[in-house]
C-alpha positions as CSV (number, residue, x, y, z in Angstrom):
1,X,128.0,97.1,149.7
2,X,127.7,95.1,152.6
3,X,130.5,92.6,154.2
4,X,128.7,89.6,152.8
5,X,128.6,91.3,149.4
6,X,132.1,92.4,149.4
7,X,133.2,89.1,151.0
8,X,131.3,87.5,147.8
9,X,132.9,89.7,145.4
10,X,136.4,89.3,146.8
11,X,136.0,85.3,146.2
12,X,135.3,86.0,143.0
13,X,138.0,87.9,142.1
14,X,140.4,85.8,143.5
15,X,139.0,82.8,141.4
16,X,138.5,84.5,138.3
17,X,142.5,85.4,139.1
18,X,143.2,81.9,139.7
19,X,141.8,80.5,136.8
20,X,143.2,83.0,134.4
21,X,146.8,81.7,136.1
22,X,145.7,78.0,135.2
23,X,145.1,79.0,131.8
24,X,148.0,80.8,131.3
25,X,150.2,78.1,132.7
26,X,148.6,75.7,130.5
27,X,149.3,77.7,127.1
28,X,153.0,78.8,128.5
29,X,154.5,76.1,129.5
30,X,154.2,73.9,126.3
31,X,154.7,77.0,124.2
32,X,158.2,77.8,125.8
33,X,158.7,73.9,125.5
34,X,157.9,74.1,121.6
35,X,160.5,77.4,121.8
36,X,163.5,75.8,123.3
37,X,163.3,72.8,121.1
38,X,163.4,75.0,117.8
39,X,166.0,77.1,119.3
40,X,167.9,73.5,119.8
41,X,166.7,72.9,116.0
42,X,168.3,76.0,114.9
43,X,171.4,75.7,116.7
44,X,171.8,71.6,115.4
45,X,171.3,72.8,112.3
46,X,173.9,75.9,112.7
47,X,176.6,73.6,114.4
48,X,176.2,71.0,111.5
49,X,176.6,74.1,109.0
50,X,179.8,74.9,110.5
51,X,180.8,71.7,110.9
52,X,181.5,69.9,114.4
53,X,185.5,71.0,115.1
54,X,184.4,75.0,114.3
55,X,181.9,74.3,116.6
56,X,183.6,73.0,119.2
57,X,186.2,75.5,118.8
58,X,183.8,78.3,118.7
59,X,181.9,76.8,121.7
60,X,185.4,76.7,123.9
61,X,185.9,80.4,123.2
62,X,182.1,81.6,124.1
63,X,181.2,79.5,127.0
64,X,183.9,80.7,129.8
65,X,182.7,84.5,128.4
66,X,179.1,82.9,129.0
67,X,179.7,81.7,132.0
68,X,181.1,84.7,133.8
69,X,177.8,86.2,133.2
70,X,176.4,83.0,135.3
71,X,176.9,84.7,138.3
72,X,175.7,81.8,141.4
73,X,177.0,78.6,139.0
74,X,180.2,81.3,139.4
75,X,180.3,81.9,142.9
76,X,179.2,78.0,144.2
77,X,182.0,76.7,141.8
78,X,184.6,79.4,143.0
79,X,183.4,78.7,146.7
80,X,183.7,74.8,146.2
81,X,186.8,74.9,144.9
82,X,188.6,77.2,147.7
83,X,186.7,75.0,150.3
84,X,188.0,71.4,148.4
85,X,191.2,72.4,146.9
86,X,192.5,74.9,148.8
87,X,195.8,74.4,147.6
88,X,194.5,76.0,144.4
89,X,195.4,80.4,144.7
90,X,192.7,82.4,143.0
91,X,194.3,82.5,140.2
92,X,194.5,78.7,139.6
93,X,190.3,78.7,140.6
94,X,189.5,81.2,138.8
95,X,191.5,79.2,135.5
96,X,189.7,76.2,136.8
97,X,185.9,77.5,136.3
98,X,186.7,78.7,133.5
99,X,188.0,75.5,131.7
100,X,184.7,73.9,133.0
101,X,182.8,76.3,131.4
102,X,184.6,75.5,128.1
103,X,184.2,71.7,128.5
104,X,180.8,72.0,128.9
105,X,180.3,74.2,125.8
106,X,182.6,71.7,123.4
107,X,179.9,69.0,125.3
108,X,176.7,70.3,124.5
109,X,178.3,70.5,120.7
110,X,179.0,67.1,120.8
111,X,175.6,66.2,121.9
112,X,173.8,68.9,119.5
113,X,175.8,66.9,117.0
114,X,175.5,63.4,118.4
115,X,174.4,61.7,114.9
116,X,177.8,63.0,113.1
117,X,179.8,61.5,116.6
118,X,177.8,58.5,116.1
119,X,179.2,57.9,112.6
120,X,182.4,57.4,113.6
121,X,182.6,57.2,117.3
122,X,185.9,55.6,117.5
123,X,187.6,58.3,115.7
124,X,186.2,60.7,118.8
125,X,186.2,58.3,122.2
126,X,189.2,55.8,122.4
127,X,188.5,53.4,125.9
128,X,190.8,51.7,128.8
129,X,189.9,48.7,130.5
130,X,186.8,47.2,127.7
131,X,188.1,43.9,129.3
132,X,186.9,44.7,133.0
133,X,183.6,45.6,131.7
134,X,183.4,42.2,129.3
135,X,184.4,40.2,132.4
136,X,181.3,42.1,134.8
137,X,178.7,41.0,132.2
138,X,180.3,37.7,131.9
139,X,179.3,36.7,134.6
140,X,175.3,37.4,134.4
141,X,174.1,39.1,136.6
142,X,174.5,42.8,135.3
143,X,176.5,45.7,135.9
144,X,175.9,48.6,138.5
145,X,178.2,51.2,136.2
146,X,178.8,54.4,138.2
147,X,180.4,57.6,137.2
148,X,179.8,61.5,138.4
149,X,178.8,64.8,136.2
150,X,182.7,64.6,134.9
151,X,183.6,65.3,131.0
152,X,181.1,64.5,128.9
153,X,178.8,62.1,130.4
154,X,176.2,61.7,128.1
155,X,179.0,61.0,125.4
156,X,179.9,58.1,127.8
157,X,176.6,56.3,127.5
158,X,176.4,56.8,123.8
159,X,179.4,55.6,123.7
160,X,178.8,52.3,124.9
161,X,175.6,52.3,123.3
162,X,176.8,52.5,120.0
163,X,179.6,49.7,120.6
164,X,176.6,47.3,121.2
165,X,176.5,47.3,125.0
166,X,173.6,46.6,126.4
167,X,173.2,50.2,128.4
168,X,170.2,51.7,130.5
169,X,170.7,55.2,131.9
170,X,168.8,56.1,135.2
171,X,168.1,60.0,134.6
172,X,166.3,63.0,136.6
173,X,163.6,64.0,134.3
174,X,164.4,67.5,133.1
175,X,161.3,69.7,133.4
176,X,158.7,69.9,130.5
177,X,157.2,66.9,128.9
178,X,158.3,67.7,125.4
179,X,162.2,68.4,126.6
180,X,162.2,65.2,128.5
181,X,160.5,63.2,125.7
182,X,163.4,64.6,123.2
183,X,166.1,63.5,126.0
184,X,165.1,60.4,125.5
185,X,164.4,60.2,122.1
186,X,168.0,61.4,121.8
187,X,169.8,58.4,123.8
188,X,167.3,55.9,122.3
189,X,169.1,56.7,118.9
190,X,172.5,55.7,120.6
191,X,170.9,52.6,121.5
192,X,170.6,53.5,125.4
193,X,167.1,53.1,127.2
194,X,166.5,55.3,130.3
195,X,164.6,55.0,133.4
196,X,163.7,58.0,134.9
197,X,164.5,58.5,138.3
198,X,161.9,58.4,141.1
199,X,159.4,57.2,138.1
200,X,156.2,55.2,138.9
201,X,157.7,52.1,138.1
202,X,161.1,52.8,138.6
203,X,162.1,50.2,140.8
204,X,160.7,47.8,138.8
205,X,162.5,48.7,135.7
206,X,165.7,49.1,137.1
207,X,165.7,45.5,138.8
208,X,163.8,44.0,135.5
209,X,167.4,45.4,133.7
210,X,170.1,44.0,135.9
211,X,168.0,40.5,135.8
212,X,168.3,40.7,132.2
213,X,172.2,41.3,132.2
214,X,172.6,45.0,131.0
215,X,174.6,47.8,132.1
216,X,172.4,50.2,134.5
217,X,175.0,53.5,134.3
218,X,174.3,55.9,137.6
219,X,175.4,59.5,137.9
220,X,175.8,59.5,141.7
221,X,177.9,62.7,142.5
222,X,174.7,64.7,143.8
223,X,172.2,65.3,146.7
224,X,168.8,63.4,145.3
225,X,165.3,62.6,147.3
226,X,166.2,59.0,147.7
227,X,167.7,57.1,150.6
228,X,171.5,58.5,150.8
229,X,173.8,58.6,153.4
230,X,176.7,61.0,154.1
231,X,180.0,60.0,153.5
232,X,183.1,62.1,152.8
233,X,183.9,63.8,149.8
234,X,186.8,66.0,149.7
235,X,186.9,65.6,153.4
236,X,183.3,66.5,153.7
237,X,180.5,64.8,154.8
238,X,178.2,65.0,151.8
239,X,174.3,63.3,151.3
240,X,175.3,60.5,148.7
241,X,172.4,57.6,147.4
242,X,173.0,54.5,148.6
243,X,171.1,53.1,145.7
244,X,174.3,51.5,143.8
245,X,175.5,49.5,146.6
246,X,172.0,48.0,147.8
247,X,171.3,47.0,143.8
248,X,174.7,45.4,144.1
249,X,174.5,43.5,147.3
250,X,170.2,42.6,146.3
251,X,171.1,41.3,143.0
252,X,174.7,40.2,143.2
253,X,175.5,43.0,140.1
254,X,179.1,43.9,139.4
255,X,180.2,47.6,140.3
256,X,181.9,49.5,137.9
257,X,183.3,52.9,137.6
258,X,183.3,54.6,134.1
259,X,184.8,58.0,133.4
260,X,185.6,59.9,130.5
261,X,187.7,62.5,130.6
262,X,188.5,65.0,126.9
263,X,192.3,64.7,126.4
264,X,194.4,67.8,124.6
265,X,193.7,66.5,120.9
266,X,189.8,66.9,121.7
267,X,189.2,63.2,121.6
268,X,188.2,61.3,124.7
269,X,189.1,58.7,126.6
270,X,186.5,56.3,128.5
271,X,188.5,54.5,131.6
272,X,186.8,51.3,132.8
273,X,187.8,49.8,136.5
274,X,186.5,47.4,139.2
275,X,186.7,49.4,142.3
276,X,187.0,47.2,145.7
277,X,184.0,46.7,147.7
278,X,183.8,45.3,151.2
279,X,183.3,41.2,151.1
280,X,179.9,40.6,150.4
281,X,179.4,37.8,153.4
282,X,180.7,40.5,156.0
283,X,177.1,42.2,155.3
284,X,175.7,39.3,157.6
285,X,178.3,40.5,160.5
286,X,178.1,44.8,159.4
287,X,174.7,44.2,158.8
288,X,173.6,45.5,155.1
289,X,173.2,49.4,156.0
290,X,176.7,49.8,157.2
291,X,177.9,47.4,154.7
292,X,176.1,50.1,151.8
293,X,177.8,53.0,154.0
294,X,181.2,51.5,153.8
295,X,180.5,50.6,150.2
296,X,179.5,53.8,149.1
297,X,181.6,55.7,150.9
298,X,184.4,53.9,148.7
299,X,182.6,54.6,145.5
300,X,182.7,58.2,146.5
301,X,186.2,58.0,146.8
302,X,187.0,56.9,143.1
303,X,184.6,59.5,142.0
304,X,186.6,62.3,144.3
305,X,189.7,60.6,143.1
306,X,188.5,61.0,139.5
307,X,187.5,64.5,140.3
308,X,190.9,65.2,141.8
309,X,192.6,64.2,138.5
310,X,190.7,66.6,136.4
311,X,188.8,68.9,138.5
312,X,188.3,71.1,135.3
313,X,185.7,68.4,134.1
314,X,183.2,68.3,137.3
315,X,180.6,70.5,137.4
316,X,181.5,72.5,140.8
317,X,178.3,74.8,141.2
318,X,176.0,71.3,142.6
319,X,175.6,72.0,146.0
320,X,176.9,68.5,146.6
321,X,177.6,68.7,150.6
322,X,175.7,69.0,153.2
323,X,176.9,72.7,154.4
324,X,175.7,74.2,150.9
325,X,172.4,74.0,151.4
């Protein structure tokens, strides 16, 4: 065989290889899709079996044993911890993580069981402050509601939802067409629409729902490809969108924080306040990218102060700051 022959041969090989990768991504990827969801089927229909408080209970047992088995989600939430808290002795961390890991395995109940929560949402989410949100829409020009990965977040937006609040969700598409598609199937029967983050049309949607007067909720406690600027958090400078405060000063939206945090009975309260921003004619003299800095470096601050408060709700593996990465 000569080097033209072999050089021929060796291109084919290499696309016949390629193409049988194509195809075998194409067949996989849905299929594992179509997997997970009947997994989620069977354990929806196991949790309603059991009923939701078994559930719960059984969840909170597994998930810290579950989660000791996570070994990096382990060691960036032990490491985080020492590095923002380190007050805390290992002991104290190490009880910490593991809390989290329950919380989040008595969450994904709740939301594997969101129909039964839905029937009676009041007897599982009681809620401060109603009145400061009331007031924000009041006044017409929507709400820029933001909150962090604390408690049970998606519980939060169903819960406002299902009071009749006018609620869109801006959300990182989770990957797989099919899991996305049920994501959003799920909040659309909690009455809350969601635009997907970094979409097409994103911008667009997002401004056509403040104009219209509805709540746009933002998870802004992590490192995302939009514009961001770093601000401290636990006295750290960490990459933070900016996103909230220019909607706010664009549109003249009211800012919001909203947490929910699980209280020792299991039920949970949602906390609504008006956090202080700087005075909206002093962006003339800041300018309007120092003025977003300033203002999101004080939205930070409630989230770190909520974070604080509970740090067994936040979910301490993100490599939120800049020297994680």
């Amino acid at each position: 065989m000569n080097l033209l022959d072999a050089g021929r041969h060796g291109f084919v090989r290499r696309a016949w290889h390629d193409h049988a990768r194509v195809r075998w991504k194409a067949w996989y990827r849905p299929a594992r899709e179509k997997f997970i969801l009947w997994l989620i089927g069977v354990a929806r229909s196991v949790a309603s079996a059991a009923g939701l408080e078994r559930t719960r209970r059984w969840a909170g047992g597994m998930a810290p044993f579950v989660g000791g088995h996570l070994s990096e989600p382990r060691r960036l939430a032990l490491e985080h911890l020492a590095q923002s808290l380190p007050g805390m002795s290992m002991q104290e961390r190490e009880r910490t993580v593991a809390a989290m890991f329950r919380g989040l395995g008595r969450s994904v109940v709740e939301i594997l069981l969101l129909d039964e929560v839905a029937r009676d949402v009041d007897r599982f989410v009681r809620v401060e402050g109603l009145e400061v949100m009331d007031e924000a829409l009041s006044e017409g020009n929507g709400v820029v509601a933001i909150t962090g990965h604390i408690g049970n977040w998606e519980l939060l937006a169903a819960f406002f939802g299902l009071k009749g609040y006018p609620v869109t969700v801006i959300a990182t598409p989770v990957k797989g067409e099919l899991l996305n598609q049920a994501n959003i199937e799920l909040r659309q029967s909690v009455k809350v629409e969601t635009v997907q983050r970094d979409g097409p049309r994103a911008s667009r949607a997002i401004l056509r729902t403040l104009k219209a007067g509805r709540i746009l909720a933002i998870l802004m406690d992590q490192n995302t490809d939009g514009q961001s600027v770093e601000v401290p958090f636990f006295g750290r400078p960490a990459p933070t969108p900016i996103g909230p405060a220019a909607l706010s000063l664009r549109t003249d939206a009211v800012v919001v924080g909203v947490f929910i945090h699980r209280e020792d009975d299991g039920r949970h309260v949602v906390r609504v306040t008006r956090p202080e921003l700087p005075d909206r004619d002093g962006a003339l003299e800041m300018g309007r990218e120092a003025w977003c800095a300033e203002a999101t470096a004080r939205l930070t601050a409630l989230i770190e102060s909520e974070v604080r408060g509970r740090p067994d709700e936040w979910v301490w593996w993100h490599r939120r700051w800049a020297s994680s990465w």
